[in-house]
C-alpha positions in Angstrom: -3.7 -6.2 -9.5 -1.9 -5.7 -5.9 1.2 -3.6 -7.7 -2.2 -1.3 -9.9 -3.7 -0.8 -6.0 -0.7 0.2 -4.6 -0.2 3.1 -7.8 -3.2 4.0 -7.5 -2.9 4.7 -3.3 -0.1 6.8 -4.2 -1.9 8.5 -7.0 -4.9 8.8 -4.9 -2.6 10.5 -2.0 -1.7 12.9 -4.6 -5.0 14.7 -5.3 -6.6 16.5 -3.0 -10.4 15.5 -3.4 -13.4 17.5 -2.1 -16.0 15.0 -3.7 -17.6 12.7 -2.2 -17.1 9.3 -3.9 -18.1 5.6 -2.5 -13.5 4.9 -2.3 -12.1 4.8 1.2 -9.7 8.5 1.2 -5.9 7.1 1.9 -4.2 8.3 5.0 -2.6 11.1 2.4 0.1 12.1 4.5 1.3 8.6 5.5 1.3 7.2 2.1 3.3 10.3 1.0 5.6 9.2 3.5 5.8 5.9 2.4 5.3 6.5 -1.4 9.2 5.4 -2.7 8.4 2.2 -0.7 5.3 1.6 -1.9 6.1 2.0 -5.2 9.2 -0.1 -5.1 6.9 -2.8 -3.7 4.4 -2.3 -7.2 8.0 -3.2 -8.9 8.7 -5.9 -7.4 5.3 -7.1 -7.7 5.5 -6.7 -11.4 8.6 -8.3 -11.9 7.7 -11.9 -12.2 9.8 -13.4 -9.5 8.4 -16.0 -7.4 7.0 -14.3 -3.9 5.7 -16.2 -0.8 2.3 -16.5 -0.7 2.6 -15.1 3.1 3.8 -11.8 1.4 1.6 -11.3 -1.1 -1.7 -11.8 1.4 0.0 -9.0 3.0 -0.5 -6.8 0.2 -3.9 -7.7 -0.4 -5.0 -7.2 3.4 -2.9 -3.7 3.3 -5.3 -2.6 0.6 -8.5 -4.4 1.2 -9.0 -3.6 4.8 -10.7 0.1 4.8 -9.8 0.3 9.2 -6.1 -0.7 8.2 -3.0 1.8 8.1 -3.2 2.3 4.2 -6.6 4.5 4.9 -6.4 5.4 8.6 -4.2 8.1 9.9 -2.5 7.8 13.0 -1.8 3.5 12.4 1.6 3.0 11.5 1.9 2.6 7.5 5.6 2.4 7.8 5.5 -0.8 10.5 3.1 -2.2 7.9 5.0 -1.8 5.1 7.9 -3.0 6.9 6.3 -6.4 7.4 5.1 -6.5 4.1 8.5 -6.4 2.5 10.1 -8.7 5.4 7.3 -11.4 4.3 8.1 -11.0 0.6 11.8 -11.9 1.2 12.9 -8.2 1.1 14.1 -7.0 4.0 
């Protein structure tokens, strides 16, 4: 499910929308930014290896909190991403 939300950020930042819907518009121009990190983090989400807990609380406050840098432009996506992979063991 966290590896889907961060595809589907990416997707979202790739389609301009001018409806209205109930979901939170992505910071489009950060997540493009980020887009080859955030994907590589979906991988390494799917491939079964054993992640800290600590990590992977990271991704699901990245995309669960609508006032965080995932959906509001101008926060720094790339510091959060950053921490993200350095509490999965990445970086």
């Amino acid at each position: 499910m966290l590896a889907s939300g961060l595809e589907q950020a990416v997707r979202d930042a790739h389609v301009q929308s001018g409806y209205f819907t109930s979901r939170i518009p992505v910071a489009r121009d950060r997540v493009l930014m980020c887009e080859p990190d955030l994907l590589a983090l979906a991988g390494v989400l799917r491939s079964g290896r054993d992640l800290p807990v600590d990590g992977l609380e990271a991704v699901h406050a990245l995309l669960t909190d609508g006032a965080g840098p995932l959906y509001i432009w101008g926060l720094d996506l790339p510091g959060a991403v950053a921490d993200v992979e350095r509490r999965l063991g990445l970086a």
